[in-house]
N, C-alpha and C positions, 0 to 999 in steps of 0.2 A: 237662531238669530239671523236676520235680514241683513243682507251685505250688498243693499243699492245705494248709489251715487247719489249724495244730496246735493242741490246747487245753494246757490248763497240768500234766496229763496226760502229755504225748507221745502220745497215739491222735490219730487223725484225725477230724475233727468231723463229727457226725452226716453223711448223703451225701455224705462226701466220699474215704472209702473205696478201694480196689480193685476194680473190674469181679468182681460175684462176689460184693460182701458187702454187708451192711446184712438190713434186716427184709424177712420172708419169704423169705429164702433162705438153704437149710439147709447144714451143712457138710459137705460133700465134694460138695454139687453142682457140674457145671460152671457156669461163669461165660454168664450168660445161658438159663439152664433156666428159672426161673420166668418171662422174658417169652416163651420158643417154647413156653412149656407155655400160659401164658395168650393167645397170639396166636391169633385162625381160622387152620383148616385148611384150603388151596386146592388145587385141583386143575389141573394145566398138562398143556393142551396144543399141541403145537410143529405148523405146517406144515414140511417140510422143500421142499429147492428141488425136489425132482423130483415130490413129490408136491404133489395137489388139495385132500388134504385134513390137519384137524389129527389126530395119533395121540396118543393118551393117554400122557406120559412118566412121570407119579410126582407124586407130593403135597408141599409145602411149608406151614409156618409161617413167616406174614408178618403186620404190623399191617393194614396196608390194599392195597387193586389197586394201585397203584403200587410199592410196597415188592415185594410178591409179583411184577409183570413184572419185578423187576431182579433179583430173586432167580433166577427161572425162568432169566433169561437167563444168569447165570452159574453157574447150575446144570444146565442142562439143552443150551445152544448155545455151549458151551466153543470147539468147533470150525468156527465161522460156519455151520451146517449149515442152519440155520432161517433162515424168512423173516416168519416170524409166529407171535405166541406171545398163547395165551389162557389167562388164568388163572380161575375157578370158584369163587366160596365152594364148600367141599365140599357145606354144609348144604342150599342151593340145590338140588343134582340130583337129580331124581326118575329113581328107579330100575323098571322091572318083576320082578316077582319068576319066574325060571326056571321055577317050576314052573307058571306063568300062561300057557307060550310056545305050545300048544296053541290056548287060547279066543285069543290075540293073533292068533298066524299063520295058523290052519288056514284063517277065513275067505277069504283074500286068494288061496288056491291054487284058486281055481273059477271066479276070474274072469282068464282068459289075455290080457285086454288091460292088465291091471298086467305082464304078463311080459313081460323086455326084448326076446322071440325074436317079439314082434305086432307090433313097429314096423322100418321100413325106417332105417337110422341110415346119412345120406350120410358121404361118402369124408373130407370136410373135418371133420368130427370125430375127432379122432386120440386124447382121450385116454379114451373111453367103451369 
């Protein structure tokens, strides 16, 4: 049973509405578009159990980190696959631009002690 304030009216008073209506939300939005339209944009990424590292899964709207880890989590590790999950303001990540990958890279290939084939890597390291 519904326990909003009716005015003299019959409509429901100011905020007290159906999920979906009131001001700034327009008609035939879904219910909840204007706060995932005004929420940041985050970016998740999941370690899984067999891997070392995290892989980029996909983007959500959330209010805040918190919000966004529980989002991720049932968005993203439906099937317990994850072991750790990090989420990203989008705004946050500094990207190199593609066509920069020359003057980044080409450096690094002259000097064969960055290459992994100059070092002796023992037996007890299993997952390099």
């Amino acid at each position: 049973m519904s326990t909003q304030n009716i005015d003299q009216a019959g409509k429901p008073s100011p905020g007290e509405g159906r999920v979906g209506e009131g001001p700034g939300v327009q008609a035939g939005q879904a219910p909840g578009a204007k706060a995932l339209r005004d929420w940041p944009l985050w970016e998740v990424f999941v370690r899984s159990k067999q891997g070392l590292e995290h892989k980029h899964c996909g983007s959500l709207h959330a209010s805040d980190s918190q919000h966004a880890l529980q989002m991720a989590r049932d968005v993203y590790t439906r099937r317990q696959e994850g072991v750790s999950i990090w989420v990203v303001p989008s705004h946050l990540i500094a990207a190199s631009d593609p066509s920069d990958k020359d003057q980044l890279f080409e450096p690094a290939s002259d000097k064969v002690y960055r290459h992994p084939t100059f070092y002796d890597i023992p037996d007890e390291v299993g997952h390099m």
